[in-house]
KOLZA-129720 format. One line per 10 residues: number of its first residue (from 0); for each residue x, z, y of N, C-alpha, C. Coordinates in steps of 0.1 Angstrom, whole numbers. Example, Ala and Ser with C-alpha at 12.3 -4.5 7.8 and 13.67 -1.06 7.14 Angstrom:
# residues 2
0> 132 78 -57 123 78 -45 132 78 -33  128 71 -22 137 71 -11 129 79 0
***
This chain:
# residues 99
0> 764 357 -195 753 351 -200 748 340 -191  747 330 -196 741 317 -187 726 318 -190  719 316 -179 708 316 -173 702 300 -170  694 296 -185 685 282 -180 678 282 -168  681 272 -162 672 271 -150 660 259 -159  647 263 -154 637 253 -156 639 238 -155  636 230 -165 639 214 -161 622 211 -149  627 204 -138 610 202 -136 603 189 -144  592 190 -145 586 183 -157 581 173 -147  578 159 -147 575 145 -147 562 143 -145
10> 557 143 -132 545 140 -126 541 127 -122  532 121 -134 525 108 -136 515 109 -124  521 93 -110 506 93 -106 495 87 -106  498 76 -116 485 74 -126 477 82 -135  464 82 -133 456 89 -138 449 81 -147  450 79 -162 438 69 -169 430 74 -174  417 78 -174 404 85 -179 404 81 -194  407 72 -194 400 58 -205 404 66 -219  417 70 -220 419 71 -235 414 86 -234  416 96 -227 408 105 -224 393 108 -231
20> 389 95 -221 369 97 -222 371 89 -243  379 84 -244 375 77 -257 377 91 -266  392 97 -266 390 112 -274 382 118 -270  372 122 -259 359 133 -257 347 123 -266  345 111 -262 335 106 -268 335 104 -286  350 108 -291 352 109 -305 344 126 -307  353 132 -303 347 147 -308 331 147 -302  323 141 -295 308 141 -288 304 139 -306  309 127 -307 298 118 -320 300 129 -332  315 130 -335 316 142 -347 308 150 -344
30> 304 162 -336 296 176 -335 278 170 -332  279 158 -329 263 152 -333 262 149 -346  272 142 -351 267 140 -371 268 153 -373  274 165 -370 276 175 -379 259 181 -374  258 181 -361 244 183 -357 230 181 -366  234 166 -368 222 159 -377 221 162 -389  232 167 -395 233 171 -410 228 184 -409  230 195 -402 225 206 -404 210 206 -401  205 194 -389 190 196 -387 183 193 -405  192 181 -413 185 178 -423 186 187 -433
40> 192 198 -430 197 209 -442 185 217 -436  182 222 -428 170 227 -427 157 222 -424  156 212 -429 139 205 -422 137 198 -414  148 198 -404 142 190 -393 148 172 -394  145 170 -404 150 151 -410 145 144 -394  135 147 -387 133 136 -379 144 135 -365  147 150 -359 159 155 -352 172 150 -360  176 151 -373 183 146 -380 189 128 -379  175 122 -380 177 112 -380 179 109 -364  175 113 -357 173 109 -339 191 107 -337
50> 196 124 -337 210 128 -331 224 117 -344  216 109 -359 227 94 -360 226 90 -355  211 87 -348 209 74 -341 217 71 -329  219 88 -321 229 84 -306 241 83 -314  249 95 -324 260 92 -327 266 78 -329  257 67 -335 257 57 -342 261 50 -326  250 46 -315 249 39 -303 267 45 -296  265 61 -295 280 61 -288 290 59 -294  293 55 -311 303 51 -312 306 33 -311  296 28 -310 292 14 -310 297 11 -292
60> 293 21 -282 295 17 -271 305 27 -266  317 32 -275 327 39 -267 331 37 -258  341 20 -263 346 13 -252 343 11 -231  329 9 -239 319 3 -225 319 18 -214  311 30 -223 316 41 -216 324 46 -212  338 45 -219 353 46 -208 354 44 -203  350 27 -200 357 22 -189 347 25 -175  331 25 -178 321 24 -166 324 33 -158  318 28 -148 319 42 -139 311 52 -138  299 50 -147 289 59 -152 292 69 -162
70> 302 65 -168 306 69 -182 310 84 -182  314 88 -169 311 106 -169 299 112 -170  288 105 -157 271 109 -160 272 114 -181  272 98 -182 268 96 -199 274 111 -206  288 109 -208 292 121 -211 286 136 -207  285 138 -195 277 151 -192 264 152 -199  257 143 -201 242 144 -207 248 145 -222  258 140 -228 258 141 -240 266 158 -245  268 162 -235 274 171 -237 263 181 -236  248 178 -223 242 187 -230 231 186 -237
80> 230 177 -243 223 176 -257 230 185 -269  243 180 -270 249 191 -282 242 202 -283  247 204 -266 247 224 -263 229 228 -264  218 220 -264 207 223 -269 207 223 -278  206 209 -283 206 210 -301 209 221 -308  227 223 -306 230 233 -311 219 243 -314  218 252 -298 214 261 -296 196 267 -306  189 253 -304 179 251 -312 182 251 -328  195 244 -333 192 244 -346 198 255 -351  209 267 -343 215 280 -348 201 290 -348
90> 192 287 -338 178 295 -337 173 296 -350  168 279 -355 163 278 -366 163 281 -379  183 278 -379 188 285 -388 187 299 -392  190 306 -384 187 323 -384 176 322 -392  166 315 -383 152 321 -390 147 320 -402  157 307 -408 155 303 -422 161 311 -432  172 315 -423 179 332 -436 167 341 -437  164 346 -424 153 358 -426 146 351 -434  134 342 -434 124 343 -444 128 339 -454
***
């Protein structure tokens, strides 16, 4: 019986963030519209309308945030807005089954 030996795999050492931060900043905007639609399914239209408003700005300034060198900060704050939001609008939801 022959025994494969492992091929070793091809270690890039270039590192480009860019197309990276452009896929995280795609899935950011999706789970904020999905955000805003559920604030407007339960009442909260003005939270609703706020979290298009960034969706809207970060898809408008993807680009610029890839490439900055800020553009991780940005990402980290947008990541935790989700994770509030979220957090607040699963709260509210619950509470809207119960009553």
């Amino acid at each position: 019986m022959k025994v494969r030996q492992p091929q070793p795999r091809s270690v890039t050492t270039t590192h480009d963030p860019v197309p990276q931060r452009l896929l995280v900043i795609s899935r950011y905007v999706e789970n904020i519209r999905r955000l805003a639609r559920l604030a407007d399914r339960i009442g909260r239209s003005e939270l609703g309308t706020a979290m298009m408003e960034v969706a809207g700005c970060m898809e408008r300034m993807s680009n610029d945030i890839a490439v900055s060198a800020t553009g991780a900060v940005i990402l980290r704050r947008a990541a935790r807005l989700v994770g509030t939001v979220e957090g607040l609008l699963e709260r509210q939801a619950k509470l809207a089954v119960l009553h």
